[in-house]
C-alpha positions in Angstrom: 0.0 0.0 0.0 1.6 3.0 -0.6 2.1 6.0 2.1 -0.3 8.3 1.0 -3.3 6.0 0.9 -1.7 4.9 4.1 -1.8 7.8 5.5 -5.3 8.2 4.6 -7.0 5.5 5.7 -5.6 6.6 9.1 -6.6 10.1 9.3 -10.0 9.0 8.3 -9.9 6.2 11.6 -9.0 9.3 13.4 -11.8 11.4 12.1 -14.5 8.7 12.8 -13.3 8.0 16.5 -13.5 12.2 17.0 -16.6 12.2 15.5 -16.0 14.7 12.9 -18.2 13.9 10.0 -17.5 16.5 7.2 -13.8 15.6 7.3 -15.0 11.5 7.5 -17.1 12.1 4.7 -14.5 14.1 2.3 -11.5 11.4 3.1 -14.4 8.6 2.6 -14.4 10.4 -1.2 -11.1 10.7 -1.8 -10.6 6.8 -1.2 -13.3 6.4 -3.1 -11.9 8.0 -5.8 -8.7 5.7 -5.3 -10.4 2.9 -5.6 -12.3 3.6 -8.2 -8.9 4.8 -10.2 -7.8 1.5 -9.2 -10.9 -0.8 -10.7 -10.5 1.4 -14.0 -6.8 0.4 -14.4 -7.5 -3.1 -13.5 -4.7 -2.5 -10.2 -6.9 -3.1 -7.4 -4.7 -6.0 -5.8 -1.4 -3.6 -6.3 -2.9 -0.3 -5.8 -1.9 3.4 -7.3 1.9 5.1 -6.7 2.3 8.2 -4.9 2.1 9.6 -7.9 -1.3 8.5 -9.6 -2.6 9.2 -6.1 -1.6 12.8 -6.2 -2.5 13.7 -9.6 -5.9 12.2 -8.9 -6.5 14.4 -6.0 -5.0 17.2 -7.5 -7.9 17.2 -10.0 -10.0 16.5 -7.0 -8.9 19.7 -5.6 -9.1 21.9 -9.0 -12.9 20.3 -9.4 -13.8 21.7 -5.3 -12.1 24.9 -6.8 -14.2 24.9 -9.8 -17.7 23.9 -8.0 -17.3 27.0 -5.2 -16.6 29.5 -8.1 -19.5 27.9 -9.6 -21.4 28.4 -6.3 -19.7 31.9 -5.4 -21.4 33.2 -9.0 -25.0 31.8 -7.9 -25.2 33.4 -4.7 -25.2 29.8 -2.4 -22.3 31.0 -0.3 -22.1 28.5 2.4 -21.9 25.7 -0.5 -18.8 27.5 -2.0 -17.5 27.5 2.0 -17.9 23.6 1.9 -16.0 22.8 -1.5 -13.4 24.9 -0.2 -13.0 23.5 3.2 -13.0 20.2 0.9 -10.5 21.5 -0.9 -8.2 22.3 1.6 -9.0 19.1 3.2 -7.5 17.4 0.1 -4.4 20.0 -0.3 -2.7 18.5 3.1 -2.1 14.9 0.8 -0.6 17.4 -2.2 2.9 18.3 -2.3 4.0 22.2 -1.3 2.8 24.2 -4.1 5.7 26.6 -5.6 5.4 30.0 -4.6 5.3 32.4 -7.6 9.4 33.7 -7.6 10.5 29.9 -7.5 7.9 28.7 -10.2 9.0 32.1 -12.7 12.3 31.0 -11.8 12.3 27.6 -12.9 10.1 28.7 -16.1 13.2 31.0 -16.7 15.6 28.6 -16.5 13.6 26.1 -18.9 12.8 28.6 -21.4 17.2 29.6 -21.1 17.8 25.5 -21.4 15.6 25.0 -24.5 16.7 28.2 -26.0 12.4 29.1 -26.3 11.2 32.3 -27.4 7.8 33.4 -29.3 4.5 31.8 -28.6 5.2 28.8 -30.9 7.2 27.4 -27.7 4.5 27.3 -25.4 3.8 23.9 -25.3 7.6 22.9 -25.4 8.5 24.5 -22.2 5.1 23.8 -20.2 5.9 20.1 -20.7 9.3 21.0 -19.8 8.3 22.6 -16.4 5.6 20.1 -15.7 8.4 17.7 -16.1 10.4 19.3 -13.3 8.0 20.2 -11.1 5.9 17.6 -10.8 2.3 18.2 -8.8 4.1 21.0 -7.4 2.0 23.6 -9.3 -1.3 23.5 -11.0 -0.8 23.3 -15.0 -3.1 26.4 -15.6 -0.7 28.5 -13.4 2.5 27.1 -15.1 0.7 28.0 -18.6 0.0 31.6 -17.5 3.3 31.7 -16.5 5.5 30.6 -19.3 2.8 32.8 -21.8 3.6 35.7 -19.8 7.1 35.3 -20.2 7.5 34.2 -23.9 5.4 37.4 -25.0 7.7 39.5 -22.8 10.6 37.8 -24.6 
C-alpha cells in the first residue's frame, strides 16, 4: 500500500473516532476515488503510486475549486464555504505548491535551457516545467506563466 493512501485510511480512523463527520465524509471520497482509479486500471490487488494518487487528488482539488466559483457566482455562499474546506482538506495529501518567484524561476531557467522564445514554444516548455516540477503547481498557473514570459521575450 503505498504511504499516502496509508496515510489516509488513518486520518479517516481518526476522524471517525472524533466524531468529525465533514472531514469523514471528504476522506471517505477521496478513497473512493482511489479505488475507483484502481478498478478502472485493473490494479486493485497492487494499488496506485504516490504519484497517480496525487494527480488524482490534484484534479479532486481543482474540481472543489471549480464547483465553489461555480457556487460563489450563484449566490449559495455557504456551499462554496464547503467545497473549499473540501479542498483544503485534500491539499494536506498534495505536495508544497511553488510560490510564484520559485515557479517564474524555474520557467526561466527552462525557457534559457531550451533556447524558447515566441509563442510557438509554449507547449515545449510547459511540458518541460511540468516535467520538473511535478504536482508542485497547478498546469493552468504554469501556462499563464510561461505565456507571460515568452510574450515578454
Amino acid at each position: 500500500m503505498s504511504g499516502l493512501k496509508l496515510r489516509l485510511d488513518q486520518d479517516l480512523k481518526q476522524a471517525l473516532l472524533g466524531g468529525d463527520k465533514n472531514l469523514a465524509t471528504t476522506l471517505r471520497g477521496l478513497k473512493s476515488v482511489i479505488l475507483y482509479a484502481e478498478v478502472a486500471k485493473g490494479v486493485r490487488e497492487q494499488g496506485l503510486g504516490d504519484d497517480e494518487i496525487i494527480a488524482l487528488f490534484s484534479k479532486e482539488a481543482k474540481k472543489r475549486q471549480e464547483s465553489a466559483d461555480l457556487y460563489k457566482q450563484g449566490g449559495s455562499e455557504e456551499r462554496a464555504a464547503a467545497e473549499l474546506r473540501e479542498k483544503s482538506v485534500i491539499e494536506q495529501y498534495l505536495p508544497q505548491q511553488l510560490s510564484d518567484d520559485d515557479l517564474a524561476k524555474i520557467v526561466s531557467d527552462t525557457m534559457t535551457e531550451l533556447g524558447a522564445s515566441g509563442p510557438q514554444a509554449m507547449g515545449q516548455v510547459i511540458a518541460a516545467v511540468k516535467q520538473k516540477i511535478g504536482a508542485q503547481a497547478d498546469g493552468a498557473r504554469i501556462a499563464t506563466m510561461v505565456k507571460e514570459r515568452l510574450n515578454a521575450a
